[in-house]
mmCIF file as gemmi writes it, N, C-alpha and C atoms, coordinates in Angstrom:
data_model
loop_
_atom_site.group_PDB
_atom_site.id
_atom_site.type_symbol
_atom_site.label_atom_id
_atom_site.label_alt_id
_atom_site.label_comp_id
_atom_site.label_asym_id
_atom_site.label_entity_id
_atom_site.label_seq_id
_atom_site.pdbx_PDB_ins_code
_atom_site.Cartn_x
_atom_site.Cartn_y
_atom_site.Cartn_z
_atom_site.occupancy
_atom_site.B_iso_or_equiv
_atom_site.pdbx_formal_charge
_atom_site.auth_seq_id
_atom_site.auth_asym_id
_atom_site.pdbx_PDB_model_num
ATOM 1 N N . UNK Axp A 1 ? -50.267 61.545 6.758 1 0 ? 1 A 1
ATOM 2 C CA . UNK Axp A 1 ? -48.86 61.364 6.456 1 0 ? 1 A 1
ATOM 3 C C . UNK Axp A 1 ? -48.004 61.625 7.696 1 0 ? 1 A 1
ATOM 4 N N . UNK Axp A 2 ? -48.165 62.608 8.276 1 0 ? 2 A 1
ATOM 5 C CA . UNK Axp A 2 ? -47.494 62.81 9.616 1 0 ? 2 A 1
ATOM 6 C C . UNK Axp A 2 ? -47.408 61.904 10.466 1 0 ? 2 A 1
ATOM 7 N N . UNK Axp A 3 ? -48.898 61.137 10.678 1 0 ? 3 A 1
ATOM 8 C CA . UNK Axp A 3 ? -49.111 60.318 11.672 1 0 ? 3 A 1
ATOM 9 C C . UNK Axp A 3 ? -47.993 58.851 11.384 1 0 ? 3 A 1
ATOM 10 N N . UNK Axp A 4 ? -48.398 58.333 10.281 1 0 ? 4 A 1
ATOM 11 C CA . UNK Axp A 4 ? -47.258 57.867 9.577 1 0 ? 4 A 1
ATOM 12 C C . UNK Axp A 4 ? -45.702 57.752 9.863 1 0 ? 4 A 1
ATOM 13 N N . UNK Axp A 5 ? -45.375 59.292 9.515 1 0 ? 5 A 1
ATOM 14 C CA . UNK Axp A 5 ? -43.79 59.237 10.037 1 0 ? 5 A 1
ATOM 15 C C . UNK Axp A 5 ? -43.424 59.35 11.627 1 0 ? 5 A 1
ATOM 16 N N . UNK Axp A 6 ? -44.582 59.945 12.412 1 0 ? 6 A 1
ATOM 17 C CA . UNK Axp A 6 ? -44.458 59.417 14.085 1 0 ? 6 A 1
ATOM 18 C C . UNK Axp A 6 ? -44.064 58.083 14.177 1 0 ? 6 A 1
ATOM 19 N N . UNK Axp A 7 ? -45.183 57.811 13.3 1 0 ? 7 A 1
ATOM 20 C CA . UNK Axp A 7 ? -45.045 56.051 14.044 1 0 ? 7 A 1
ATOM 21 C C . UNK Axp A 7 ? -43.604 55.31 13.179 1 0 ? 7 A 1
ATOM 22 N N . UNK Axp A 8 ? -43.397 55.547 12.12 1 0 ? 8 A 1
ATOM 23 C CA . UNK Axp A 8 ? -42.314 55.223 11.788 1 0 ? 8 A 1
ATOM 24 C C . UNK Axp A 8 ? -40.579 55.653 12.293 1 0 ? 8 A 1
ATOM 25 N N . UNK Axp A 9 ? -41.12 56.801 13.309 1 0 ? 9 A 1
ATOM 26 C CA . UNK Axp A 9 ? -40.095 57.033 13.958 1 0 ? 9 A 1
ATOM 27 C C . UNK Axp A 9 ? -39.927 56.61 15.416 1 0 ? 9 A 1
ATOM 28 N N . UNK Axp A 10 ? -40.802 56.383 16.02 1 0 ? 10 A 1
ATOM 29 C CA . UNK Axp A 10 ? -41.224 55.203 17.015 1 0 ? 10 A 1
ATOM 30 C C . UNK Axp A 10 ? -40.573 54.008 16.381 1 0 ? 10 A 1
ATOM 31 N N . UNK Axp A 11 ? -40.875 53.284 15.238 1 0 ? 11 A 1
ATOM 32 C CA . UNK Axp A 11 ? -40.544 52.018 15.245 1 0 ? 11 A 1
ATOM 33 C C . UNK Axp A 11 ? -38.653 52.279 15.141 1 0 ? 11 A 1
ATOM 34 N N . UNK Axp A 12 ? -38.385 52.949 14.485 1 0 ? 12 A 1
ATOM 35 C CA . UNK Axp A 12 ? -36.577 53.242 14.431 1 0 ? 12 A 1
ATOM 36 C C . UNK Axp A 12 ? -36.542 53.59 15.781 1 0 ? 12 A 1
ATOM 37 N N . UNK Axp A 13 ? -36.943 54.221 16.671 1 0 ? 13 A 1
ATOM 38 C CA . UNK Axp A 13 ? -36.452 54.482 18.202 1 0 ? 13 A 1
ATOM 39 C C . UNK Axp A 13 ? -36.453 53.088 18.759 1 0 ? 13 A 1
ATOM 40 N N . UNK Axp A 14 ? -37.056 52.05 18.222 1 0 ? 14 A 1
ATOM 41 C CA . UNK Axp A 14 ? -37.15 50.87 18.809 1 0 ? 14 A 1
ATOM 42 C C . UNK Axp A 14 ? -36.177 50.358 18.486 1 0 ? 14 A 1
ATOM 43 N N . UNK Axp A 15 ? -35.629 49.74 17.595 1 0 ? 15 A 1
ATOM 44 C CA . UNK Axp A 15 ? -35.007 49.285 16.702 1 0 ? 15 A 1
ATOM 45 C C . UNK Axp A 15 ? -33.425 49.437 17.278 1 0 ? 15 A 1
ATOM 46 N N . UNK Axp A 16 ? -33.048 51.134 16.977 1 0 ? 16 A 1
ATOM 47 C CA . UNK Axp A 16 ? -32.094 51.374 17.55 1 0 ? 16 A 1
ATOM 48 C C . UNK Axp A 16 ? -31.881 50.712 18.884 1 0 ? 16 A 1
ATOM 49 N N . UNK Axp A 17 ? -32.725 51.306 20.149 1 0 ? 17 A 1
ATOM 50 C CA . UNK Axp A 17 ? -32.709 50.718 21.398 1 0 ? 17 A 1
ATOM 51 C C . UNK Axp A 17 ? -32.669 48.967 21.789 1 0 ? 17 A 1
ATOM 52 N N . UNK Axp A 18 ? -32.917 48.405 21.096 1 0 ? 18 A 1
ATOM 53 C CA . UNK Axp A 18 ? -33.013 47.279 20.955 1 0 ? 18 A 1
ATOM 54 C C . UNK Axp A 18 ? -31.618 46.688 20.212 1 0 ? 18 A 1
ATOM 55 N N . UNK Axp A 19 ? -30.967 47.224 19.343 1 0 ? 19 A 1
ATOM 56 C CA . UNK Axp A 19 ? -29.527 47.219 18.906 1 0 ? 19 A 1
ATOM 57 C C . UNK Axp A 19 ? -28.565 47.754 20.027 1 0 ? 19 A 1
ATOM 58 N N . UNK Axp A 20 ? -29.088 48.814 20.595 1 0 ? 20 A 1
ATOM 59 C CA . UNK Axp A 20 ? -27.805 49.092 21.817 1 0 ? 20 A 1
ATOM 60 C C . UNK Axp A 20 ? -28.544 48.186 22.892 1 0 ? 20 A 1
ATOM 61 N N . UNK Axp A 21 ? -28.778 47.615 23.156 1 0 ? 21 A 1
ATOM 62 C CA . UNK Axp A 21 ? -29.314 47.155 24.243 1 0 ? 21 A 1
ATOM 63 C C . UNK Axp A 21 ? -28.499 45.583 23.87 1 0 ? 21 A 1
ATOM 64 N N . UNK Axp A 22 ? -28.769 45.212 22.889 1 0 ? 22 A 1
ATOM 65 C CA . UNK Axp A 22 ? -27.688 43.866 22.479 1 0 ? 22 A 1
ATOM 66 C C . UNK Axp A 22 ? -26.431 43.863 22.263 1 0 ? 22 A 1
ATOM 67 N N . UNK Axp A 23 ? -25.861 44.777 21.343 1 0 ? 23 A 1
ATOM 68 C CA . UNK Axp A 23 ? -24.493 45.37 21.869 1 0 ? 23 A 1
ATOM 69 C C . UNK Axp A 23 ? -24.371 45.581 22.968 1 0 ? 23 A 1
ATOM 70 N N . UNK Axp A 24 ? -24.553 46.106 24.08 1 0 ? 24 A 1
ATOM 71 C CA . UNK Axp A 24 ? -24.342 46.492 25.588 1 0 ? 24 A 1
ATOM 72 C C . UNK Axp A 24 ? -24.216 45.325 26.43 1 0 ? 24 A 1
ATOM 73 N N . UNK Axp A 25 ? -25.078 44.975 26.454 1 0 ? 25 A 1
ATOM 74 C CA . UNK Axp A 25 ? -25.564 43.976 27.311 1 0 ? 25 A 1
ATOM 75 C C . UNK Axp A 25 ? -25.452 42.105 26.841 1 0 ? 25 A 1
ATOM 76 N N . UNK Axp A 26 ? -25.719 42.066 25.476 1 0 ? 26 A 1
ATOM 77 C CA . UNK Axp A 26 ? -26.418 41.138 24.843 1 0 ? 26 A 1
ATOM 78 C C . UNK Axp A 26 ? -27.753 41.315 24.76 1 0 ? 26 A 1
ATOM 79 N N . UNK Axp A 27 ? -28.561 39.838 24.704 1 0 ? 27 A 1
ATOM 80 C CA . UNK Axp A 27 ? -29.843 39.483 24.486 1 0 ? 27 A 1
ATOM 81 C C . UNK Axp A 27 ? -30.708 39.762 25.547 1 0 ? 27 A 1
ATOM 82 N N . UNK Axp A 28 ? -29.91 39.808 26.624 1 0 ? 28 A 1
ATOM 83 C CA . UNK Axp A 28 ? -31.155 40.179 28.526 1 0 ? 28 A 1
ATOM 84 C C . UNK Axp A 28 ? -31.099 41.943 27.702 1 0 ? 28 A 1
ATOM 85 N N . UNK Axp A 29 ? -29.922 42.914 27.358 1 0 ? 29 A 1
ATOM 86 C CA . UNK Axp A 29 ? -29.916 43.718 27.174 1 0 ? 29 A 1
ATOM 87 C C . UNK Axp A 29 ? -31.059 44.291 26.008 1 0 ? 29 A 1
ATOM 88 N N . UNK Axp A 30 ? -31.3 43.603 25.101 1 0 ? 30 A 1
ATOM 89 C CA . UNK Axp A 30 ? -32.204 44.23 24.402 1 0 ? 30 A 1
ATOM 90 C C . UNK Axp A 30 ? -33.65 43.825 24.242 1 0 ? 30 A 1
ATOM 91 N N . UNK Axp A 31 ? -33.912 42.982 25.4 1 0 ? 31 A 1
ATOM 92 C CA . UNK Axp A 31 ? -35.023 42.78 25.84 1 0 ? 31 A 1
ATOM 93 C C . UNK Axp A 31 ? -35.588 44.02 26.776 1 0 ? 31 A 1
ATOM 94 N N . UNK Axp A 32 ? -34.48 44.182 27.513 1 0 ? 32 A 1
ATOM 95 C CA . UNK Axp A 32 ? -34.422 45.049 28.293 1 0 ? 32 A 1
ATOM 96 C C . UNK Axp A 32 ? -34.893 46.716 27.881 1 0 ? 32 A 1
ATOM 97 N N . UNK Axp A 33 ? -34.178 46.898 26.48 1 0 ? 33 A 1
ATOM 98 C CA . UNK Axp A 33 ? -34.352 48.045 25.904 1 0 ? 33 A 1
ATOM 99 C C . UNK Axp A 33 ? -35.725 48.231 25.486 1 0 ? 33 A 1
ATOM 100 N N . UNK Axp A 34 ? -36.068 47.223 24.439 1 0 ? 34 A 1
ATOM 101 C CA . UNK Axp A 34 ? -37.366 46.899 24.475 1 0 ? 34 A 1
ATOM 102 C C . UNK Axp A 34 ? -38.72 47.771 25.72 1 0 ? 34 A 1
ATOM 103 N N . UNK Axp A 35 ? -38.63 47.215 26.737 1 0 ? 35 A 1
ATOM 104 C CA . UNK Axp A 35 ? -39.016 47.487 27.762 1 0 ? 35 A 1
ATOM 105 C C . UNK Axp A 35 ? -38.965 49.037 28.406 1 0 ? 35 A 1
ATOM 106 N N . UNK Axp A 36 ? -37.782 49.696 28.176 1 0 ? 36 A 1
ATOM 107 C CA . UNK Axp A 36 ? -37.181 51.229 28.554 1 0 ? 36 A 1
ATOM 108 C C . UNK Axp A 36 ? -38.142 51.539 27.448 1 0 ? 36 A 1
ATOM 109 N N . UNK Axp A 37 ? -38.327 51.242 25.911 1 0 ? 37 A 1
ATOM 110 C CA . UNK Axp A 37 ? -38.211 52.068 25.241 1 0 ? 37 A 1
ATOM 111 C C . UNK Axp A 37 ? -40.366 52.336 25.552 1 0 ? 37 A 1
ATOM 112 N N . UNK Axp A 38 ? -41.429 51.575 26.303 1 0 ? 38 A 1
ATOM 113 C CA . UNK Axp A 38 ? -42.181 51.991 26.542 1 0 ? 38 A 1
ATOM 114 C C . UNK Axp A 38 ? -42.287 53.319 26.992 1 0 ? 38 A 1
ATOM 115 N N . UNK Axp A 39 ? -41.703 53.919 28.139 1 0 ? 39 A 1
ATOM 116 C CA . UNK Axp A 39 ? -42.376 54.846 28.727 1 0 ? 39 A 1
ATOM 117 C C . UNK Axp A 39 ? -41.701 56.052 28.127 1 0 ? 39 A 1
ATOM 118 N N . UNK Axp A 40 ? -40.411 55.748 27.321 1 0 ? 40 A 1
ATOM 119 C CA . UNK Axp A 40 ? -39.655 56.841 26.474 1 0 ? 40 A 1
ATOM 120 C C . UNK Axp A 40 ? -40.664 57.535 24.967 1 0 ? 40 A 1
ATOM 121 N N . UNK Axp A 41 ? -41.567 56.397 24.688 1 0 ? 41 A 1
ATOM 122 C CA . UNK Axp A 41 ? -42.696 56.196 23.963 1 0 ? 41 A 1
ATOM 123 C C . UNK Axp A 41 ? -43.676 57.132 24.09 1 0 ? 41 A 1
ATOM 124 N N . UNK Axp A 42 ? -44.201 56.347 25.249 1 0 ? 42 A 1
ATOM 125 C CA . UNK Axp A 42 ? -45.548 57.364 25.674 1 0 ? 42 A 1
ATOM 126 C C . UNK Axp A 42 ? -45.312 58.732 25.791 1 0 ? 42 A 1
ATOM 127 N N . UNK Axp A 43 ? -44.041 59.531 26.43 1 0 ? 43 A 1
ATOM 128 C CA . UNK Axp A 43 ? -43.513 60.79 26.496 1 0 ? 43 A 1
ATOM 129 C C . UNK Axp A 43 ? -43.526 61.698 24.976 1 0 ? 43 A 1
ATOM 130 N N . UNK Axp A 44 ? -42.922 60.545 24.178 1 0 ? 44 A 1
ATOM 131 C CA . UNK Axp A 44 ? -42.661 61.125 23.002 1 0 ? 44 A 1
ATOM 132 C C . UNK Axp A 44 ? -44.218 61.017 22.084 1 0 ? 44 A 1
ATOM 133 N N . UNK Axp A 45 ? -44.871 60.38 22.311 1 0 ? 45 A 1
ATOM 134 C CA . UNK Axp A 45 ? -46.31 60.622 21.921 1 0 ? 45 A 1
ATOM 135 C C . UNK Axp A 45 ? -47.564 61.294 22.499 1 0 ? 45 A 1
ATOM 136 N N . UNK Axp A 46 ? -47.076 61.689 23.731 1 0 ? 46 A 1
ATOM 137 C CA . UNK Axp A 46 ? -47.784 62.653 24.582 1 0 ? 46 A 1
ATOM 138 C C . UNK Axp A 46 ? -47.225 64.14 23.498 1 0 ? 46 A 1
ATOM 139 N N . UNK Axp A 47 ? -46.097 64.366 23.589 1 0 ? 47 A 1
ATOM 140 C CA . UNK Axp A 47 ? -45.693 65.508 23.066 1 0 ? 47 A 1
ATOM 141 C C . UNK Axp A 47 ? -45.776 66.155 21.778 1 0 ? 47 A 1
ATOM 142 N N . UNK Axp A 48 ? -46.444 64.511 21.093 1 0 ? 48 A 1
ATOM 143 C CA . UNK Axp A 48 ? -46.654 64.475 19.458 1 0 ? 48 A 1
ATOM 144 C C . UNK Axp A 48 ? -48.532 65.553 19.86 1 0 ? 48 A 1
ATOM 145 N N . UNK Axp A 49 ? -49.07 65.025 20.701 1 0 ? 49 A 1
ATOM 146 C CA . UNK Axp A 49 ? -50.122 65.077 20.883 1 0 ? 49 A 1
ATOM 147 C C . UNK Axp A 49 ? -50.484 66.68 21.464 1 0 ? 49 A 1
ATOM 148 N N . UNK Axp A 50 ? -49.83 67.292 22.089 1 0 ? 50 A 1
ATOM 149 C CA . UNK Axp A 50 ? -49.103 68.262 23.037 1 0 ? 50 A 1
ATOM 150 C C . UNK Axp A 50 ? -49.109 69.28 21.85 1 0 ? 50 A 1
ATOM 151 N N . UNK Axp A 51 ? -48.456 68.758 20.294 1 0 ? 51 A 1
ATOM 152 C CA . UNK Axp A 51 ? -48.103 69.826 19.264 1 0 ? 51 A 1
ATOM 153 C C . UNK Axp A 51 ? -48.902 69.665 18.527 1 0 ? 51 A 1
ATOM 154 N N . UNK Axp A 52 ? -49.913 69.15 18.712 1 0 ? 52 A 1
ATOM 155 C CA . UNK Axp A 52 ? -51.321 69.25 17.22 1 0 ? 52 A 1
ATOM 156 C C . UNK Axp A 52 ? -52.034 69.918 18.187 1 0 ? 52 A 1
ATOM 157 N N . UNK Axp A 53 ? -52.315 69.969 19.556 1 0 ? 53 A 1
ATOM 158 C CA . UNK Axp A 53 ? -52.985 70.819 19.977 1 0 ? 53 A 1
ATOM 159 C C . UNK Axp A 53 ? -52.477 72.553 20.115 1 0 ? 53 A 1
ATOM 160 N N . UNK Axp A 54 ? -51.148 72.354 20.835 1 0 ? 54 A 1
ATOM 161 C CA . UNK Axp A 54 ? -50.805 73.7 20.659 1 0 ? 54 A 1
ATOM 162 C C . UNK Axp A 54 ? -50.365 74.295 19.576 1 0 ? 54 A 1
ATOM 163 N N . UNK Axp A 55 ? -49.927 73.506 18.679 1 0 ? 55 A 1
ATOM 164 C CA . UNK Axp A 55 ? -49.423 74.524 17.487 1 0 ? 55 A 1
ATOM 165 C C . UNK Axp A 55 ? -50.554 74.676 16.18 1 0 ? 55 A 1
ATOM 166 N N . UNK Axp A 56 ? -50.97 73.24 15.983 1 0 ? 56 A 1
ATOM 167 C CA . UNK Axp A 56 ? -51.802 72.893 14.716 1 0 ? 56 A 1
ATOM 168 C C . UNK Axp A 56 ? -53.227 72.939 14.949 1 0 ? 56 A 1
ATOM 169 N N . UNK Axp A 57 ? -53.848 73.443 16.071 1 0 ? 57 A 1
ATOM 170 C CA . UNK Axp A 57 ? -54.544 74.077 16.469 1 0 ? 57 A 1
ATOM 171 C C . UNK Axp A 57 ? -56.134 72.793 16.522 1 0 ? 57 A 1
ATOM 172 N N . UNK Axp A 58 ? -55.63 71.826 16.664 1 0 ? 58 A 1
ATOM 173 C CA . UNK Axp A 58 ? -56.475 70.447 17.052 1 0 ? 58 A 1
ATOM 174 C C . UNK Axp A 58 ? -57.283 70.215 18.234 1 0 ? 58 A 1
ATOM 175 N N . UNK Axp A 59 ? -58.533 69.939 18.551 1 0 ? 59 A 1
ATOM 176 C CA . UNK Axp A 59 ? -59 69.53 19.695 1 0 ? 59 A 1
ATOM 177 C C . UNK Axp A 59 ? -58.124 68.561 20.454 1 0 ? 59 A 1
ATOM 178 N N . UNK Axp A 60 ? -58.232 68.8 21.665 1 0 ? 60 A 1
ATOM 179 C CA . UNK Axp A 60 ? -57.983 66.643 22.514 1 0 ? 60 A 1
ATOM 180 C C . UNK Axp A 60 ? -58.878 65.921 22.074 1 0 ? 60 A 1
ATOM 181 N N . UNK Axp A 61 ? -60.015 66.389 21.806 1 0 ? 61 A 1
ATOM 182 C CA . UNK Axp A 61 ? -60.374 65.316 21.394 1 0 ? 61 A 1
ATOM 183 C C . UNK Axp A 61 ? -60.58 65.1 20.324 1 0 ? 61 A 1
ATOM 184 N N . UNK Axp A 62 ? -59.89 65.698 19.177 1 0 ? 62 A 1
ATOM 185 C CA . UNK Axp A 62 ? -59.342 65.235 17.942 1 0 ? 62 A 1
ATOM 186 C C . UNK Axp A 62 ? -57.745 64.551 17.87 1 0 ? 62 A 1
ATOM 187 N N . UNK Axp A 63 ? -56.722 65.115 18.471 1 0 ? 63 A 1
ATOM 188 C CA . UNK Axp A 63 ? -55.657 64.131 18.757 1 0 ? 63 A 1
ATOM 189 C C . UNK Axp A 63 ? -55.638 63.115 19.464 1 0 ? 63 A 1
ATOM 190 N N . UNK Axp A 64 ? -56.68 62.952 20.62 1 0 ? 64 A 1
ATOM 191 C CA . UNK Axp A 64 ? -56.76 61.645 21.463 1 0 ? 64 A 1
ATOM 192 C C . UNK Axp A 64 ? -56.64 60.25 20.784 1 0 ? 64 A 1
ATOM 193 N N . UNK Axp A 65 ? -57.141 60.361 20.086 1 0 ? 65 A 1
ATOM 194 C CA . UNK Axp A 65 ? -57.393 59.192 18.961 1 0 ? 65 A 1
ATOM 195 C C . UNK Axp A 65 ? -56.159 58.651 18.354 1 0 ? 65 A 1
ATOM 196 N N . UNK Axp A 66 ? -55.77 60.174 17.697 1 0 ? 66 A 1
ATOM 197 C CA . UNK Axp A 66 ? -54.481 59.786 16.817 1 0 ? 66 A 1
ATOM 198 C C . UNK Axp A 66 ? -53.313 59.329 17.668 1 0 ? 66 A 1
ATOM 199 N N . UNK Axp A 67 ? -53.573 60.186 19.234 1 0 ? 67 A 1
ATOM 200 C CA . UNK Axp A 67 ? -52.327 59.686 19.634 1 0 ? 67 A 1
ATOM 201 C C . UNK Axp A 67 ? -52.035 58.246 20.253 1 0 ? 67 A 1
ATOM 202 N N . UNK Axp A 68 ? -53.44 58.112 20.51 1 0 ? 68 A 1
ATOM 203 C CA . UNK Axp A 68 ? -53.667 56.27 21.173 1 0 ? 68 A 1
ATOM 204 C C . UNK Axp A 68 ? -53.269 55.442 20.433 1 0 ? 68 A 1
ATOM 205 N N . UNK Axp A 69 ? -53.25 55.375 18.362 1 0 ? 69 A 1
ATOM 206 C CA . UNK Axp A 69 ? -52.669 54.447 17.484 1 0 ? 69 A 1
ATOM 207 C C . UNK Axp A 69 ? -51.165 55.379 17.575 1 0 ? 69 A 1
ATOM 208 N N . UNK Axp A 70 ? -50.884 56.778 17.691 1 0 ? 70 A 1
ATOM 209 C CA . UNK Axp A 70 ? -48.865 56.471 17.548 1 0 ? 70 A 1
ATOM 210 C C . UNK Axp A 70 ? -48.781 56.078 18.469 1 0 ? 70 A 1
ATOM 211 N N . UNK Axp A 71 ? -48.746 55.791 19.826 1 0 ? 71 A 1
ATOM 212 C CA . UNK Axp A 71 ? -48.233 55.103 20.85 1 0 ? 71 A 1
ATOM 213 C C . UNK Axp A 71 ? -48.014 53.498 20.613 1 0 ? 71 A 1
ATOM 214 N N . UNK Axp A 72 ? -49.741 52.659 20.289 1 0 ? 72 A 1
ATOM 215 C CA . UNK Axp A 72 ? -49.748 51.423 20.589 1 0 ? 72 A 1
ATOM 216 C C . UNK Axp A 72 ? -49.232 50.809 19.472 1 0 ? 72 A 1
ATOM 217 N N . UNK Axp A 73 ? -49.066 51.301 18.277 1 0 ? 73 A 1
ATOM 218 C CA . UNK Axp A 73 ? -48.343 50.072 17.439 1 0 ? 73 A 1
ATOM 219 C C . UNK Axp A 73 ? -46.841 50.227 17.778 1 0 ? 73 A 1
ATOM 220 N N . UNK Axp A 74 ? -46.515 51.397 17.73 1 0 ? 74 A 1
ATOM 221 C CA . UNK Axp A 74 ? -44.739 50.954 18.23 1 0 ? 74 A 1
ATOM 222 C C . UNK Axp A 74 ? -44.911 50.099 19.554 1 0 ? 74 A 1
ATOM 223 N N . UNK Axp A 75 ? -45.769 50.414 20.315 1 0 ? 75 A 1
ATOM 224 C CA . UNK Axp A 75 ? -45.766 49.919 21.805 1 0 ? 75 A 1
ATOM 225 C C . UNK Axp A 75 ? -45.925 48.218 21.684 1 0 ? 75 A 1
ATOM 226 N N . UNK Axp A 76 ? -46.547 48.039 20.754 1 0 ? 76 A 1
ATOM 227 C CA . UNK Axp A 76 ? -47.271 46.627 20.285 1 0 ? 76 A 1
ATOM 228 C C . UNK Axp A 76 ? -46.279 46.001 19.868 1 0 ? 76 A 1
ATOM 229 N N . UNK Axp A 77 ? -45.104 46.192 19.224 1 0 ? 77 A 1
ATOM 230 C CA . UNK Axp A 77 ? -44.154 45.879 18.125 1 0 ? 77 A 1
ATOM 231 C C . UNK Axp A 77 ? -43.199 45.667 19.315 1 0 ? 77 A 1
ATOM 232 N N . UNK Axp A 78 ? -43.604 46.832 20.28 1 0 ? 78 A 1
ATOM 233 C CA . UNK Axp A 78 ? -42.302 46.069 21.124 1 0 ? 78 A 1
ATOM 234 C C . UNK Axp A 78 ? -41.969 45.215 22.317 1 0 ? 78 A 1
ATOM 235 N N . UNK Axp A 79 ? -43.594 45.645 22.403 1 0 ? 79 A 1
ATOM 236 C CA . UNK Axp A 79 ? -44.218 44.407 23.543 1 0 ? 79 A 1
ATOM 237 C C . UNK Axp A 79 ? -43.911 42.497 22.946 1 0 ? 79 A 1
ATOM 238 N N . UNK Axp A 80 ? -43.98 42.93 21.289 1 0 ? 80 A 1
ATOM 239 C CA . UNK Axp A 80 ? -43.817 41.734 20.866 1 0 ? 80 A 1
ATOM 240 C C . UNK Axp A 80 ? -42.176 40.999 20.496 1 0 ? 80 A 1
ATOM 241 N N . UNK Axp A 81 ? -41.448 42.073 20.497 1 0 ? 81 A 1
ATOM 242 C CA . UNK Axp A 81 ? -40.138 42.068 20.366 1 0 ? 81 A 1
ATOM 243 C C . UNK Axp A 81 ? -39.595 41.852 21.56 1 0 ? 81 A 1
ATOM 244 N N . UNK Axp A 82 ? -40.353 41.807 22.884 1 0 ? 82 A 1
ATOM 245 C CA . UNK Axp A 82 ? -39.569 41.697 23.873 1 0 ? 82 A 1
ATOM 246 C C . UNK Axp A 82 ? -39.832 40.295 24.448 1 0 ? 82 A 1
ATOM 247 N N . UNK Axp A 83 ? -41.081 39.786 24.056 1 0 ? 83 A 1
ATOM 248 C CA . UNK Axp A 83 ? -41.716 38.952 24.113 1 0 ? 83 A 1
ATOM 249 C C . UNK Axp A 83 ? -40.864 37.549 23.685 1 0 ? 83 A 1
ATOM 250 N N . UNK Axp A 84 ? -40.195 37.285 22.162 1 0 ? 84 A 1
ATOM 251 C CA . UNK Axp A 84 ? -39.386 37.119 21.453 1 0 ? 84 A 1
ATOM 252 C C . UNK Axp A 84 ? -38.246 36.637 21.834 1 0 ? 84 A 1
ATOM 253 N N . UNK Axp A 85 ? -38.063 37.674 22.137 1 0 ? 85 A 1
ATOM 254 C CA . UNK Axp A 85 ? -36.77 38.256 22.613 1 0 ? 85 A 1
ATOM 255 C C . UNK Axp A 85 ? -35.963 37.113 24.265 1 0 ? 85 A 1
ATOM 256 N N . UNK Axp A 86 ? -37.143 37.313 24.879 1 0 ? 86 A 1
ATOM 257 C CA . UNK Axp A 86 ? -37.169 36.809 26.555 1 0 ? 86 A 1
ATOM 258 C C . UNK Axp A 86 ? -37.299 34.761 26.072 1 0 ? 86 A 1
ATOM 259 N N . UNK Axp A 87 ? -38.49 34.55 24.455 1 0 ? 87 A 1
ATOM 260 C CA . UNK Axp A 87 ? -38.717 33.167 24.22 1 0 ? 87 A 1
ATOM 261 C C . UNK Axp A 87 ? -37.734 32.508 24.235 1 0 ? 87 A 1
ATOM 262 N N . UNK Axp A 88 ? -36.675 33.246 23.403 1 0 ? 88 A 1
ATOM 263 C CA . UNK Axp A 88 ? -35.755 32.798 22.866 1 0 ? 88 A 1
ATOM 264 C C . UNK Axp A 88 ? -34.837 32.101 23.678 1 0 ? 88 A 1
ATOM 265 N N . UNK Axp A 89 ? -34.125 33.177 24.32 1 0 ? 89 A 1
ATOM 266 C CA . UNK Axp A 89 ? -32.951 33.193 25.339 1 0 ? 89 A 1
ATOM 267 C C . UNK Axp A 89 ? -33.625 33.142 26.762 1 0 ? 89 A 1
């Protein structure tokens, strides 16, 4: 369930960023966001990963796993949204 609401909060970090990024800018803009919102990603899923080990008392190499799927489907979603995004316009 946790893993779950990571990734569902990944996909709203996208979402959002991708809304200010079109407001701001337009359409280059939320392609753009798209793109920022990778490495803002990986940080925030390093740290997901960071707190099952230090707090919830998890191997690395029991979170390694989990954290490789929260990263890549938001990452995937937005690789494909930017993708889209760039077809379009």
């Amino acid at each position: 369930m946790h893993t779950l609401m990571i990734v569902t909060g990944g996909l709203v970090l996208l979402a959002v960023l991708v809304a200010a990024g079109r407001l701001a800018v337009g359409w280059r803009g939320a392609a753009q966001a798209a793109l920022w919102f990778l490495p803002l990603w990986l940080i925030g899923a390093l740290a997901n990963m960071w707190v099952g080990v230090s707090r919830a008392g998890y191997t690395v190499a029991q979170e390694a796993p989990i954290a490789i799927v929260v990263f890549l489907v938001p990452a995937l979603v937005a690789v494909v949204v930017r993708r889209g995004i760039r077809a379009r316009f």
